[in-house]
PALO-428885 format. One record per residue: residue number from 0; residue in one letter; y negated, z negated, x negated of N, C-alpha, C, O in turn. Coordinates in Angstrom, 2 decimals, always signed. Example, Ala and Ser with C-alpha at 12.3 -4.5 7.8 and 13.67 -1.06 7.14 Angstrom:
BEGIN
REC/0/A/+5.69/-7.80/-13.19/+4.50/-7.80/-12.30/+3.30/-7.80/-13.20/+3.32/-8.46/-14.24
REC/1/S/+2.25/-7.08/-12.85/+1.06/-7.14/-13.67/-0.03/-7.87/-12.90/-1.14/-8.04/-13.41
This chain:
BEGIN
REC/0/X/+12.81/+10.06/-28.37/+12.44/+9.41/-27.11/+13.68/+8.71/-26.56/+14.83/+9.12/-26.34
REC/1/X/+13.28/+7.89/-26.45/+14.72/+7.02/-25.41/+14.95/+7.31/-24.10/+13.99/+7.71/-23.45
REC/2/X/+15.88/+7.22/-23.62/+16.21/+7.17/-22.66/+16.07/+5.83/-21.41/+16.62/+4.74/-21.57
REC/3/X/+15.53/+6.04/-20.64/+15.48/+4.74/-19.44/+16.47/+4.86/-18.78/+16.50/+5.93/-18.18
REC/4/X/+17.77/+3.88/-18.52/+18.82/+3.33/-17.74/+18.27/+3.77/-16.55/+17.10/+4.13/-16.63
REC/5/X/+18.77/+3.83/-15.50/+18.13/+3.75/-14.27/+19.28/+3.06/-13.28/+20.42/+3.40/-12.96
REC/6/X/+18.24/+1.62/-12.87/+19.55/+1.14/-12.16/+19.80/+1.68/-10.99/+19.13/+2.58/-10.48
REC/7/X/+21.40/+0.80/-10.19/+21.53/+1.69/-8.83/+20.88/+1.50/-7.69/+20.89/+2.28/-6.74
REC/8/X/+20.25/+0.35/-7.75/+18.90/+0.51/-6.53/+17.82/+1.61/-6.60/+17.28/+2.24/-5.68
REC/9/X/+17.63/+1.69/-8.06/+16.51/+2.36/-8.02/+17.00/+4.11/-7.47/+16.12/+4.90/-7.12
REC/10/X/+17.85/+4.34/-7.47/+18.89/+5.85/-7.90/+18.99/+5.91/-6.35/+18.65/+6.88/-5.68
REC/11/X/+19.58/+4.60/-5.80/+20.10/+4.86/-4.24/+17.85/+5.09/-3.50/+17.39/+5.99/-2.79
REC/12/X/+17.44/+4.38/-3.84/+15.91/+4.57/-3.36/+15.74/+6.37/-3.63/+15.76/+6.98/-2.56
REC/13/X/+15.60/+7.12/-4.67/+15.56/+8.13/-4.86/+16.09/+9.15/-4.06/+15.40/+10.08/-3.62
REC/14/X/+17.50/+8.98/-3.82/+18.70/+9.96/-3.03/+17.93/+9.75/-1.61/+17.72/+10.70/-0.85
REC/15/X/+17.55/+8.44/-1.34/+17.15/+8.40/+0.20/+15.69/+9.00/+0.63/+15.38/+9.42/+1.74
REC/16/X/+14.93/+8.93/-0.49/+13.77/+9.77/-0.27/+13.28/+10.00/-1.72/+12.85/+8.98/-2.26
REC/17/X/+13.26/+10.93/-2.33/+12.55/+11.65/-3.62/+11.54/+11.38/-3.73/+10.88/+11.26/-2.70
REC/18/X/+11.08/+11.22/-4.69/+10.05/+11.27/-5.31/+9.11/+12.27/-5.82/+8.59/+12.32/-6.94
REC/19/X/+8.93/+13.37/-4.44/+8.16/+14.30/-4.90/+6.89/+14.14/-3.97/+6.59/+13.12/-3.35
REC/20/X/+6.13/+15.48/-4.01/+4.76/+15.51/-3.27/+4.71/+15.63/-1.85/+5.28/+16.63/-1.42
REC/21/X/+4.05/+14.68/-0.80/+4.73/+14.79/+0.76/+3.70/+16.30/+1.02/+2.59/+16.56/+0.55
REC/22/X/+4.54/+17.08/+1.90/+4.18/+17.80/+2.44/+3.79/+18.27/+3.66/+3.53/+19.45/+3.89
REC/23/X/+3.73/+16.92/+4.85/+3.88/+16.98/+5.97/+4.26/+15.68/+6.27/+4.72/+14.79/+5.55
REC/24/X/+3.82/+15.73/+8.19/+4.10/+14.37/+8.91/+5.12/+13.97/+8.52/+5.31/+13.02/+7.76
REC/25/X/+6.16/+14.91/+9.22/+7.29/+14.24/+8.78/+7.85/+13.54/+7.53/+8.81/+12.79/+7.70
REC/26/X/+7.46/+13.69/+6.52/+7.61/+13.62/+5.67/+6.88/+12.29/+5.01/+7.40/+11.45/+4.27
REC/27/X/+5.75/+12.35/+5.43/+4.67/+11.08/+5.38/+5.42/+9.88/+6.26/+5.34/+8.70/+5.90
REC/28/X/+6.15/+10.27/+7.41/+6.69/+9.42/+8.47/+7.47/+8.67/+7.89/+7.19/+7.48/+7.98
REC/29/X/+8.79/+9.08/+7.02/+9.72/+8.81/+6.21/+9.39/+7.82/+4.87/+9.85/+6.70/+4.61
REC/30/X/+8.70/+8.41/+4.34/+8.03/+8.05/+3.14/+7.40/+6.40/+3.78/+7.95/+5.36/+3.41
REC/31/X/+6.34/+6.38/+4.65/+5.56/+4.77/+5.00/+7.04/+3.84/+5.83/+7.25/+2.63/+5.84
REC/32/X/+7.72/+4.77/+6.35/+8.82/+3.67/+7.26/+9.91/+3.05/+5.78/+10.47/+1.97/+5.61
REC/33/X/+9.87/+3.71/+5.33/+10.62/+3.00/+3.84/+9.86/+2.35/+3.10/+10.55/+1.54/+2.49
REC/34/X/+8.18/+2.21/+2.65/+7.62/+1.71/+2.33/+7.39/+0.34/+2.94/+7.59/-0.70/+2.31
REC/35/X/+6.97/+0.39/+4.17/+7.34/-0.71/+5.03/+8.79/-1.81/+4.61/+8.87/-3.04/+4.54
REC/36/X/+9.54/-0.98/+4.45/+10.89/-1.52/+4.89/+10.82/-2.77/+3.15/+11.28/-3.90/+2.96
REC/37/X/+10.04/-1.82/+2.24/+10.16/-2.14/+0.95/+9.48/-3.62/+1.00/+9.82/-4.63/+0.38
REC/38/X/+8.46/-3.45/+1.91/+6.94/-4.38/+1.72/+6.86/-5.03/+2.14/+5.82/-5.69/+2.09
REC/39/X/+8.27/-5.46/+3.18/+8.03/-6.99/+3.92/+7.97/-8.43/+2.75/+8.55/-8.62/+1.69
REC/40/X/+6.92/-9.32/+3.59/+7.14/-10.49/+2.28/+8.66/-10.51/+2.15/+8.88/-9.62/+1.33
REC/41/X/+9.93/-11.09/+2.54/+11.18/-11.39/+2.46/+11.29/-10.89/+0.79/+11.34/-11.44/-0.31
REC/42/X/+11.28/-9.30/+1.41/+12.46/-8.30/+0.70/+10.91/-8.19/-0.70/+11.04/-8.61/-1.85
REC/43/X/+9.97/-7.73/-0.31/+8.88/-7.99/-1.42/+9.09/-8.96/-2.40/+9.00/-8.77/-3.62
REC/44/X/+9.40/-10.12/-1.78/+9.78/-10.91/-3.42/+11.13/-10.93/-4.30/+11.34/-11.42/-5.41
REC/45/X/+12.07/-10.14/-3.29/+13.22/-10.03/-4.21/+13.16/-8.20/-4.76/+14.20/-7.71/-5.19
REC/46/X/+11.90/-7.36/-4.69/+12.08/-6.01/-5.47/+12.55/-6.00/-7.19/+11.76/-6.52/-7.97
REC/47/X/+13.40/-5.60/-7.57/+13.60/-6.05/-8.71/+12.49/-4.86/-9.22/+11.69/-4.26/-8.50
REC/48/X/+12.69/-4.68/-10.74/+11.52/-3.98/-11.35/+11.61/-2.49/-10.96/+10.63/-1.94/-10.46
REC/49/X/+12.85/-1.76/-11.18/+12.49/-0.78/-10.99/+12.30/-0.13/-9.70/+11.71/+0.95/-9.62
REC/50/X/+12.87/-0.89/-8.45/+12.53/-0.96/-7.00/+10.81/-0.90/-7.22/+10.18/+0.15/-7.17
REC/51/X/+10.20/-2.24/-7.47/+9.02/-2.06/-7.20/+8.03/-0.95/-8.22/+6.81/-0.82/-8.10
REC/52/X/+8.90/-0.21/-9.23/+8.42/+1.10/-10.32/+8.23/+1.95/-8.85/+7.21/+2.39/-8.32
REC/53/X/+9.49/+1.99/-8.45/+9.67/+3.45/-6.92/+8.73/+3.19/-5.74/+8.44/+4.15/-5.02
REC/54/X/+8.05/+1.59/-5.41/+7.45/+1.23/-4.50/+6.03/+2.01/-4.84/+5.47/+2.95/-4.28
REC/55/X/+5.65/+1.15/-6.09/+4.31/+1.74/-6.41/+4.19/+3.19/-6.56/+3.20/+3.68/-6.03
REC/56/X/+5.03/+4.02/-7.20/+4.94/+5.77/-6.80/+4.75/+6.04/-5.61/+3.71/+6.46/-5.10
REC/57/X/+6.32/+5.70/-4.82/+5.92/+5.78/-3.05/+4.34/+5.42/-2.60/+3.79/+6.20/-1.82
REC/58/X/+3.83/+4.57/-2.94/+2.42/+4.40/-2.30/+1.62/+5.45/-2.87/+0.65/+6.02/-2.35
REC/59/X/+2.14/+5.65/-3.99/+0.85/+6.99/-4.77/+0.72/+8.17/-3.73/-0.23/+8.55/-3.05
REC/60/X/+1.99/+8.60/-3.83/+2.42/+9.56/-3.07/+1.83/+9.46/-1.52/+0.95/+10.23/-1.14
REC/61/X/+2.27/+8.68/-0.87/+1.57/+8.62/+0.31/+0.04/+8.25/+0.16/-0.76/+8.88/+0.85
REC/62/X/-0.41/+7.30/-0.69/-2.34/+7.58/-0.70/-2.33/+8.85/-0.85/-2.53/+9.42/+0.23
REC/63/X/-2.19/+9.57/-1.74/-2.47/+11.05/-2.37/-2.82/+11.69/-0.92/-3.95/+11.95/-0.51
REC/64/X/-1.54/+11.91/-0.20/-1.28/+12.68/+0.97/-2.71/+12.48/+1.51/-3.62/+13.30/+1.48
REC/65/X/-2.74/+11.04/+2.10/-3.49/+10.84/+3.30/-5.14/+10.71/+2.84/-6.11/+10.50/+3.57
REC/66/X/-5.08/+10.94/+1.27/-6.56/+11.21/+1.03/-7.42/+12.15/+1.36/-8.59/+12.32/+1.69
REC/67/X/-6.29/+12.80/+1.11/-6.26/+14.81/+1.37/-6.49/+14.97/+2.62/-7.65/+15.31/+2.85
REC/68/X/-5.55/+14.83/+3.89/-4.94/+15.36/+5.11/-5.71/+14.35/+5.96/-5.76/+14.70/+7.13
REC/69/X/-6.43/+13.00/+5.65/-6.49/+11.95/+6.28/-8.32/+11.46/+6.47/-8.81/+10.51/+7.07
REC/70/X/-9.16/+12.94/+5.44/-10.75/+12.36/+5.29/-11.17/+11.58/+6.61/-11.29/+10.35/+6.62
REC/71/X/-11.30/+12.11/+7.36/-12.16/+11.78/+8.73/-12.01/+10.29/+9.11/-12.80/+9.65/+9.81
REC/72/X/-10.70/+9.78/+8.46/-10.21/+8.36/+9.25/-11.56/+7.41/+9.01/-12.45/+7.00/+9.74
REC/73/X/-11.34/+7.32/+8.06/-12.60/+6.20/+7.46/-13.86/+6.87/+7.25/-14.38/+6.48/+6.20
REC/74/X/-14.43/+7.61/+7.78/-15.19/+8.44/+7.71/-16.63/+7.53/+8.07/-17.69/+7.77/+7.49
REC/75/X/-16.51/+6.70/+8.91/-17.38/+5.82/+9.82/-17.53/+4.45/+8.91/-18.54/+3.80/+8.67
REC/76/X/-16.21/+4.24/+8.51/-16.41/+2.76/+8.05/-15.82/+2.82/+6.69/-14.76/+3.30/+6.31
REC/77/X/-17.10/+2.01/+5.84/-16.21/+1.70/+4.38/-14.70/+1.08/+4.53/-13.99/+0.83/+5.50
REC/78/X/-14.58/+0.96/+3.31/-13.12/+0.10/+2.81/-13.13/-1.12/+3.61/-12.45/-1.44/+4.58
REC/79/X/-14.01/-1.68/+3.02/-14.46/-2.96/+2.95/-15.06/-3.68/+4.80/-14.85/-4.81/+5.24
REC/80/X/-15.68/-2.75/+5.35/-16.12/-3.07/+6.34/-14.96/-3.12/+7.40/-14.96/-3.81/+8.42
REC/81/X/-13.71/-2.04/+6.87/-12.50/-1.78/+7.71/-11.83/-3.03/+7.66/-11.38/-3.65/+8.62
REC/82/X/-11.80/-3.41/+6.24/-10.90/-5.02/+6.27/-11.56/-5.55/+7.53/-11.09/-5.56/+8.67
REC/83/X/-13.05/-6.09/+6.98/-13.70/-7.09/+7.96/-13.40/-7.44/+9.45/-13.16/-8.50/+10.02
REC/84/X/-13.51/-6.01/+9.91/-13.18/-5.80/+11.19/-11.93/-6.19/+11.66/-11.80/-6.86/+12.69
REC/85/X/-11.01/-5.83/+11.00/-9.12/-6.36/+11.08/-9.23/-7.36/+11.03/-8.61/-8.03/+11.86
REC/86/X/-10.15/-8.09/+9.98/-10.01/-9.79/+10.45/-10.55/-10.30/+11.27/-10.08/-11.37/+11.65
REC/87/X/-11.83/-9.75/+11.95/-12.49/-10.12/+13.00/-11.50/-10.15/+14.57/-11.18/-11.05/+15.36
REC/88/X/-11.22/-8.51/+14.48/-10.31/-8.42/+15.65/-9.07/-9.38/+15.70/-8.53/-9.69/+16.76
REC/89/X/-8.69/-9.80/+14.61/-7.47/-10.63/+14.89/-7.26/-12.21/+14.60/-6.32/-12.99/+14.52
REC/90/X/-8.55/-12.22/+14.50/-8.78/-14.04/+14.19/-8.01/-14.71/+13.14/-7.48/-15.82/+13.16
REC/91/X/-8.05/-13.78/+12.15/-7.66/-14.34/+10.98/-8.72/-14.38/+9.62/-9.67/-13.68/+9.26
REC/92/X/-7.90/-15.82/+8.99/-9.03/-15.93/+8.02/-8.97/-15.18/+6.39/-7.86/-14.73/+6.14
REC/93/X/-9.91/-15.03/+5.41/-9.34/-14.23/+4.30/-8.22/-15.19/+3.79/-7.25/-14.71/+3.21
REC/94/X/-8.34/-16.75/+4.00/-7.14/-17.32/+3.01/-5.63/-17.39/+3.74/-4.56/-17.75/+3.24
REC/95/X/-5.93/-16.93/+5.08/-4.56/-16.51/+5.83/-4.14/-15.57/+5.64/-2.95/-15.31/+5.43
REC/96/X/-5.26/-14.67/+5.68/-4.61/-13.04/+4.68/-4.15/-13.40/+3.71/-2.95/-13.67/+3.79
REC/97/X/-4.60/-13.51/+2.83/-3.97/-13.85/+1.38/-2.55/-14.26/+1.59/-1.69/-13.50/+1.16
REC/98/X/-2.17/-15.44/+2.24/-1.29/-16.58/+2.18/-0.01/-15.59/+2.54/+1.07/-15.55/+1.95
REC/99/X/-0.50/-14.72/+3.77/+0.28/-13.75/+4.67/+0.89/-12.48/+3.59/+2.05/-12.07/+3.62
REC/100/X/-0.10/-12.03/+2.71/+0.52/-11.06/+2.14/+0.40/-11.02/+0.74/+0.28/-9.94/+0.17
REC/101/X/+0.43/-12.32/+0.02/+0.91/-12.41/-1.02/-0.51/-12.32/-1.89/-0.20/-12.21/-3.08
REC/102/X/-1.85/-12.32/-1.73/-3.13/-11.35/-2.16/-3.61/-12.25/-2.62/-3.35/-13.10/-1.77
REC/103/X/-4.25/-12.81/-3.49/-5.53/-13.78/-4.02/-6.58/-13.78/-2.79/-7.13/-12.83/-2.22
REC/104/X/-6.64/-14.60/-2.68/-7.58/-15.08/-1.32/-9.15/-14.49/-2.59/-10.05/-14.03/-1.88
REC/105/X/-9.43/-14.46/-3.70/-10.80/-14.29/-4.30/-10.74/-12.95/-4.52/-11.83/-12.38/-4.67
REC/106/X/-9.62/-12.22/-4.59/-9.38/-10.41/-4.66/-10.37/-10.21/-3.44/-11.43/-9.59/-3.57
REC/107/X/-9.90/-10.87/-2.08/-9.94/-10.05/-0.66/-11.26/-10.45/-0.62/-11.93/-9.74/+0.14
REC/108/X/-12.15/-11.71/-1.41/-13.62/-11.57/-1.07/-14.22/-10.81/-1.78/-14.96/-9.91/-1.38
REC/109/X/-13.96/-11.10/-2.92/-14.80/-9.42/-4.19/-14.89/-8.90/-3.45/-15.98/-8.92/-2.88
REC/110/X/-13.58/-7.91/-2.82/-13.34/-6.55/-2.16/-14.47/-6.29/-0.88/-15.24/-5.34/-0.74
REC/111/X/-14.21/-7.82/+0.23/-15.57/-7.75/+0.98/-16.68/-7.27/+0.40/-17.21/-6.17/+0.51
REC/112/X/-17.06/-8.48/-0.41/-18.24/-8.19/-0.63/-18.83/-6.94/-1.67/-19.96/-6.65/-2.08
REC/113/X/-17.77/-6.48/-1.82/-18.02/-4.83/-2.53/-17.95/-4.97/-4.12/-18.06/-3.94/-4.77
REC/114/X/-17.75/-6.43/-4.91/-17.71/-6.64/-6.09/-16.42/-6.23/-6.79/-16.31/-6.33/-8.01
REC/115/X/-15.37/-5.74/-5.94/-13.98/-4.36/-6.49/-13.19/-4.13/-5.66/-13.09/-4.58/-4.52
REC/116/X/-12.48/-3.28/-6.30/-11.69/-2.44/-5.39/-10.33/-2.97/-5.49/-9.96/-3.55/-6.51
REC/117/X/-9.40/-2.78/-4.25/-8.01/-3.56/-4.28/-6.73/-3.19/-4.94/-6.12/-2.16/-4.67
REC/118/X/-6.42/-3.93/-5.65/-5.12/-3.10/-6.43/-4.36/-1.91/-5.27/-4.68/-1.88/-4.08
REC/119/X/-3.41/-1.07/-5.82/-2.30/-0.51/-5.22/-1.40/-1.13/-4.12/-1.12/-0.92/-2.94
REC/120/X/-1.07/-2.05/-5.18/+0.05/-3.28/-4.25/-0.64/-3.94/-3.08/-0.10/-4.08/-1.98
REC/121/X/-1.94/-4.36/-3.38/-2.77/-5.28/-2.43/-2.71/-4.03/-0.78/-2.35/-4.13/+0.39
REC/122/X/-3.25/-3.04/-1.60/-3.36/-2.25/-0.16/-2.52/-1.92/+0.31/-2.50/-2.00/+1.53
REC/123/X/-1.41/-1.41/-0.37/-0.14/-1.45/+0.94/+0.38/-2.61/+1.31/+0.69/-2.60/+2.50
REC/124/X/+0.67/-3.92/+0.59/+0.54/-4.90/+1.72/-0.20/-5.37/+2.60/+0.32/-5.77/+3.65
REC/125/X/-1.68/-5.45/+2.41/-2.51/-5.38/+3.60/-2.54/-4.48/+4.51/-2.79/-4.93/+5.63
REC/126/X/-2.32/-3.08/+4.44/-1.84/-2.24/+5.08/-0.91/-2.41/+6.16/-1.07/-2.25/+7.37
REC/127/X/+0.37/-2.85/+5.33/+1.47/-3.17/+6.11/+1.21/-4.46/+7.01/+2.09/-4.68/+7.85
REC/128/X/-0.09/-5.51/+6.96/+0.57/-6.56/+7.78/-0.34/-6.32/+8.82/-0.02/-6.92/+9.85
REC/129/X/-1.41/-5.60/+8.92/-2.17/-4.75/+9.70/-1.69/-3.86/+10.95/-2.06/-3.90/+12.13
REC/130/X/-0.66/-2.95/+10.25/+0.10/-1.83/+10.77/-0.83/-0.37/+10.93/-0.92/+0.48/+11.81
REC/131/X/-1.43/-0.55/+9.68/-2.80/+0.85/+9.55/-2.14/+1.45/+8.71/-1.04/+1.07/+8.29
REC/132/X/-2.64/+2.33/+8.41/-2.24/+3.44/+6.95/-3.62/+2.88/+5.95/-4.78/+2.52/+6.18
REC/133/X/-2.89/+3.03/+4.90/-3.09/+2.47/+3.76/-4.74/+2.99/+3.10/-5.50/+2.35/+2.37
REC/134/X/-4.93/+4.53/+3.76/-6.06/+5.13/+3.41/-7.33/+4.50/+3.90/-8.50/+4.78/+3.69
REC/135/X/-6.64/+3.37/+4.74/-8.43/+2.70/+5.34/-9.00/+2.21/+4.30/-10.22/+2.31/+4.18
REC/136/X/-8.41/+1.72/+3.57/-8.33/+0.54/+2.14/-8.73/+1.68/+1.03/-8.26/+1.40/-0.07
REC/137/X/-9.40/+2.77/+1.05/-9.47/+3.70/-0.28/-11.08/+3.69/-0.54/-11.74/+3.87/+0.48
REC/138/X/-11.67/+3.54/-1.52/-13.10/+4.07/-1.46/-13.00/+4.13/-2.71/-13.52/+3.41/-3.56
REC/139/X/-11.77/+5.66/-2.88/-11.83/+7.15/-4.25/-11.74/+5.83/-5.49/-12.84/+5.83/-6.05
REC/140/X/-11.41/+5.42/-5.72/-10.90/+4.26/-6.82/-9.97/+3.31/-6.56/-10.13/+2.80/-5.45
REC/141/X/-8.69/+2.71/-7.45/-7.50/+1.90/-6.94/-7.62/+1.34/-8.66/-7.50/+2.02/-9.68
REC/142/X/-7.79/+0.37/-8.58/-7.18/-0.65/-9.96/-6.22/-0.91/-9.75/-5.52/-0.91/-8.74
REC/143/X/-6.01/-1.35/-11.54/-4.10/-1.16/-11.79/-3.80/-2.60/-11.81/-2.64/-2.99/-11.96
């Protein structure tokens, strides 16, 4: 088996928050404020690879959590109906979403209209430009 290099972004990301199972608010708190920090468009297009290897875990990790600890949120409203509403309330259109967070403007209508589910990446950036937790965006399936 080979060994994987691990560069020093990815190493300094690690030391600052691990990569293990969240166990708590606090912990969840830490975990999305660095995710955030990861997921702005700016800094989003310069993640090099293994930054965005640690991004996409970090989101695992925090969906996982808030699937668990978090049922009731969306309890009322699908995935899909939750988008709707975010765009309704904020007078934005799906190809401004898109434009805004990097998303295929034809991902975010499938997803409306219930024809699939949103990648990983898609939902924590929609997530993030929202300012929701990421679990609104879950309905128990995530394509890769």
């Amino acid at each position: 088996m080979n060994a994987m290099k691990l560069s020093n972004e990815y190493l300094a990301l690690i030391r600052r928050f691990p990569l293990v199972p969240i166990r708590g608010n606090q912990q969840l708190h830490e975990a999305i404020t660095l995710m955030k920090e990861l997921s702005t468009p700016g800094r989003l297009a310069t993640l090099t690879n293994s930054e965005g290897d640690y991004l996409d875990v970090l989101a695992d990790l925090i969906l996982k959590y808030e699937k668990v600890h978090w049922k009731s949120l969306a309890a009322t409203m699908t995935p899909s109906q939750t988008l709707n509403y975010l765009l309704d309330q904020s007078n934005i259109s799906q190809s401004e979403l898109a434009r805004q967070t990097g998303t295929r403007q034809s991902h975010i209508s499938e997803f409306l209209a219930g024809k699939r589910n949103l990648s990983q990446a898609n939902i924590v950036r929609i997530a993030h430009f929202f300012n929701v937790s990421p679990s609104a965006f879950l309905s128990g399936t995530i394509e890769e």
